[in-house]
N, C-alpha and C positions, 0 to 999 in steps of 0.2 A: 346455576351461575356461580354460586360460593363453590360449590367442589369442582368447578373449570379453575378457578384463580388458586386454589389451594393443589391443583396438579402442576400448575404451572409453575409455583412455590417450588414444587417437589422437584421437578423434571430440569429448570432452569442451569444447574450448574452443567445435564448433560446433552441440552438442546442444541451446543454449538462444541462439540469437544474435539473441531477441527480447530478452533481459534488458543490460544494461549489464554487461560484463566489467569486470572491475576489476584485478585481481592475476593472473598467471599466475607459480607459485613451482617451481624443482628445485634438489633438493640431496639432502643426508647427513645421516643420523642416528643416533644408537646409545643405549642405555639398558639399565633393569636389571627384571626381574619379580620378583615374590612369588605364590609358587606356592601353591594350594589342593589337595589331591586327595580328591576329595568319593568315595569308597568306602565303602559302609554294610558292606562286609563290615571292612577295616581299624577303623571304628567302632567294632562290635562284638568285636574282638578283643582280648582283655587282654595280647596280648603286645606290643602299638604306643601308643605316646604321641607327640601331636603334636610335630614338631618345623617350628620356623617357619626359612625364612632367606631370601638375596637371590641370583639367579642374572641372568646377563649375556645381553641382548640385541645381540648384538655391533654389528651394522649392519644399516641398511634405506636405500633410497635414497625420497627424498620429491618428489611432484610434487601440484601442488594447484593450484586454477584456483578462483578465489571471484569471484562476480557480488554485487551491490547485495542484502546482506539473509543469503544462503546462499550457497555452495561445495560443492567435491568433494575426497575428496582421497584418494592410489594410492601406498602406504609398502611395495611387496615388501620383504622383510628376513627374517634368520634369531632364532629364536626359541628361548630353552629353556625346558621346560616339566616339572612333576613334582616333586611336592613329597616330602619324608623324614621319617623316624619314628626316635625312639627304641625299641630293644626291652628292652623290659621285663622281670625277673623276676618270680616269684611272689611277692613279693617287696615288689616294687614299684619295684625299682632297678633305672636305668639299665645293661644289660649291651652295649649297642651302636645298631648305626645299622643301616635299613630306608632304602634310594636309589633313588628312582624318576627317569630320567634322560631324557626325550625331547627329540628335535631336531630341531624341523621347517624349513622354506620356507614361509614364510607372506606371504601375499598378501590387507592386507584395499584394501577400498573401502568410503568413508564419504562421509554426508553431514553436513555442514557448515552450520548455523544459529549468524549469527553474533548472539550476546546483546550484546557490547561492540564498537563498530568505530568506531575514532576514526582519527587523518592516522596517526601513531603505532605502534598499537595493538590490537587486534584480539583479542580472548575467544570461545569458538564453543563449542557442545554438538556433538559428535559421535556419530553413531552411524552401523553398518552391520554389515559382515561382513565375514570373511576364509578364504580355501582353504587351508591346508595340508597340506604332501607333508612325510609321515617322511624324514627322512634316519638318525638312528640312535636305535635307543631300548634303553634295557637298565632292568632291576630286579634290586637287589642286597640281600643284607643279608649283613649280618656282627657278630657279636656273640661273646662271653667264654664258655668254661664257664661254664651256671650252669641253675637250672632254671624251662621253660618252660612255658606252660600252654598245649598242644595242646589241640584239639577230640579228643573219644574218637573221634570216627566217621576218625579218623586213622594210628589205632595199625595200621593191620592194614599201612601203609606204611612205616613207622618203620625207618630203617635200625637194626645191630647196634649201633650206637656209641649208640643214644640209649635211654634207662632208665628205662621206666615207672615209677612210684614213688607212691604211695597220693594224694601231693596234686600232681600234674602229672609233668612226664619231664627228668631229668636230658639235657642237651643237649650236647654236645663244640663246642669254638669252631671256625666258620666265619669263612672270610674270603671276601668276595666271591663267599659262592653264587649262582649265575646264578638264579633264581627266573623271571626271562622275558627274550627276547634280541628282537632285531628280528623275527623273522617272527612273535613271537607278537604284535606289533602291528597295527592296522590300516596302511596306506601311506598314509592322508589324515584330515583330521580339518575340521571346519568351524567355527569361532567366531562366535559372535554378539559384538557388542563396543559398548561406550557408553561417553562418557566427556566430557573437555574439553580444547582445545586455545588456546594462546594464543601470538600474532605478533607480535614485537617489532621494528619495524624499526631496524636497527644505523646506515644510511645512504644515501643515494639508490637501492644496486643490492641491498645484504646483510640478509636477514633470519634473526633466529633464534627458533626454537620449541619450545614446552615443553608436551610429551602427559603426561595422566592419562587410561587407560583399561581399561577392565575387559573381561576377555576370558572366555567360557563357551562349553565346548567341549559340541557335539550329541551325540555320538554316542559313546558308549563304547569307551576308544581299545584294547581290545584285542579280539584276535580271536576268531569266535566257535568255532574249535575249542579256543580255550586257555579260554573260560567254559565249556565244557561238562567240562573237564578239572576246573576251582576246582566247579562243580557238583555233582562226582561226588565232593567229597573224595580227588581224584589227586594233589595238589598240598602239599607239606608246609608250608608257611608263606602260603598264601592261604586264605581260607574264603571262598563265594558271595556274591554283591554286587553291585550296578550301583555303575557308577565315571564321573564327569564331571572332567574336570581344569576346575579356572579360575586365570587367574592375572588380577595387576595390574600394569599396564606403566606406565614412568615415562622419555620417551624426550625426549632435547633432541637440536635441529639446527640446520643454518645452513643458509639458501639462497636462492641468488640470484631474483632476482625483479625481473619486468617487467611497466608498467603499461600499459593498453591502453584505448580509449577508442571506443566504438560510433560510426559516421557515421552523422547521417543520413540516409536513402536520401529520397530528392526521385521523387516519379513528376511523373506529365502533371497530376493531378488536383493535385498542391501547386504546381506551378510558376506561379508569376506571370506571369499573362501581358503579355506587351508590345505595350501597343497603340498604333498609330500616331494621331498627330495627330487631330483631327477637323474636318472639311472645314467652311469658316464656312457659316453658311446665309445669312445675307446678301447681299443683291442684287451682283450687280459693276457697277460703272456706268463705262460705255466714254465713250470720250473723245469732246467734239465732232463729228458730223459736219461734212466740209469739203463745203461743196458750190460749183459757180461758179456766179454771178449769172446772172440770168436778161437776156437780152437782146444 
């Protein structure tokens, strides 16, 4: 998969070299997401309450090649992804925090329709997709003495410290119980992604850019021995659920960029031909004969 996108890298300025190039751009970027985690089991649990916040996309490097009309554009960079919950008492109150933490290597490829292109300026609808490879993922929660509302089909797991009681179970404070660690993740995740981009140029070499894009991940990022474990009620603080993470990325860059200008190719069939002179039709008329007298 990495040396498909890294051909495409390669081959991209000469994959349409019917169309007129226009821009070829590299450079550096970084930015921030806003995470979603779409879990219908979380959902349904009265022990979680959304909690919203902003996580760093530290770096991605950017190359992008744009023709008359549309473009490409290839931003590898690393990503954080995973969004956090308040956990809740029975209550209703706040007793702590639910950290959903993943970190991928993310590689998308998009295409590029540009809506606004002026000498300037530049506005494009983006979309395509992206590979990601796990680098480290963990899920934590930690929260106060207080009392929680388990699922009953739970109790027969309940360690000693925790105290059934007529309306849910007294809980002892946790700090950073590991709830799942990297192997219970997948190792790769794939995104779909849409959004918009826009090119400002700074001065005849420097340009800088500013991404809004929405990123929705395929395939449910954890693995399926640890769903069959939330399935079976093994698991003291997850219940069953399909899970999609999405987030939204907000990414500005600067980069250099070089303008490039299509030749064009002249065959036999375009070339003018050069044609010599054309021969007068006209008589030639020779000079006198000399002839000597007769006699």
């Amino acid at each position: 998969m990495t040396r498909l996108f890294f051909a495409i890298l390669w081959l991209s300025p000469f994959l349409f070299c019917h169309a007129q190039m226009r821009t070829v751009s590299l450079g550096i970027a970084t930015g921030v997401t806003t995470n979603f985690t779409l879990d219908e089991g979380i959902g349904q649990d009265p022990r979680y309450k959304n909690k919203y916040g902003i996580k760093f996309a530290p770096i991605s490097l950017n190359y992008s090649v744009d023709y008359e009309g549309y473009g490409f554009i290839f931003n590898p960079g690393l990503v954080n992804v995973g969004q956090n919950f308040y956990v809740v008492n029975t209550s209703g109150g706040q007793q702590g925090t639910r950290k959903i933490n993943l970190h991928y290597a993310n590689i998308p490829v998009a295409l590029k329709l540009h809506v606004i292109d002026m000498a300037f300026f530049r506005l494009s609808f983006v979309a395509g997709g992206s590979f990601a490879y796990l680098l480290q993922g963990k899920e934590t929660v930690s929260h106060a003495q207080t009392k929680l509302a388990f699922p009953a089909k739970v109790y027969p797991i309940l360690p000693s410290s925790y105290t059934v009681v007529y309306d849910g179970v007294i809980s002892p404070a946790v700090s950073d119980y590991t709830m799942l660690s990297k192997q219970d993740f997948k190792s790769y995740q794939v995104f779909a992604l849409m959004g918009f981009r826009s090119d400002w140029q700074a001065d005849d070499h420097w340009m800088v850019s500013f991404d809004f894009r929405m990123n929705y991940g395929i395939f449910d990022p954890r693995t399926n021995s640890y769903l069959d474990k939330v399935n079976n009620y093994q698991t003291l603080y997850d219940i069953p659920g399909r899970r999609r993470d999405m987030f939204l990325q907000i990414n500005i860059g600067i980069s250099r960029f070089m303008e490039f200008e299509k030749k064009e190719k002249h065959t036999a069939n375009h070339r003018q031909k050069v044609r010599s002179p054309k021969k007068s039709s006209s008589p030639k008329w020779s000079s006198p004969r000399k002839r000597k007298p007769k006699g």
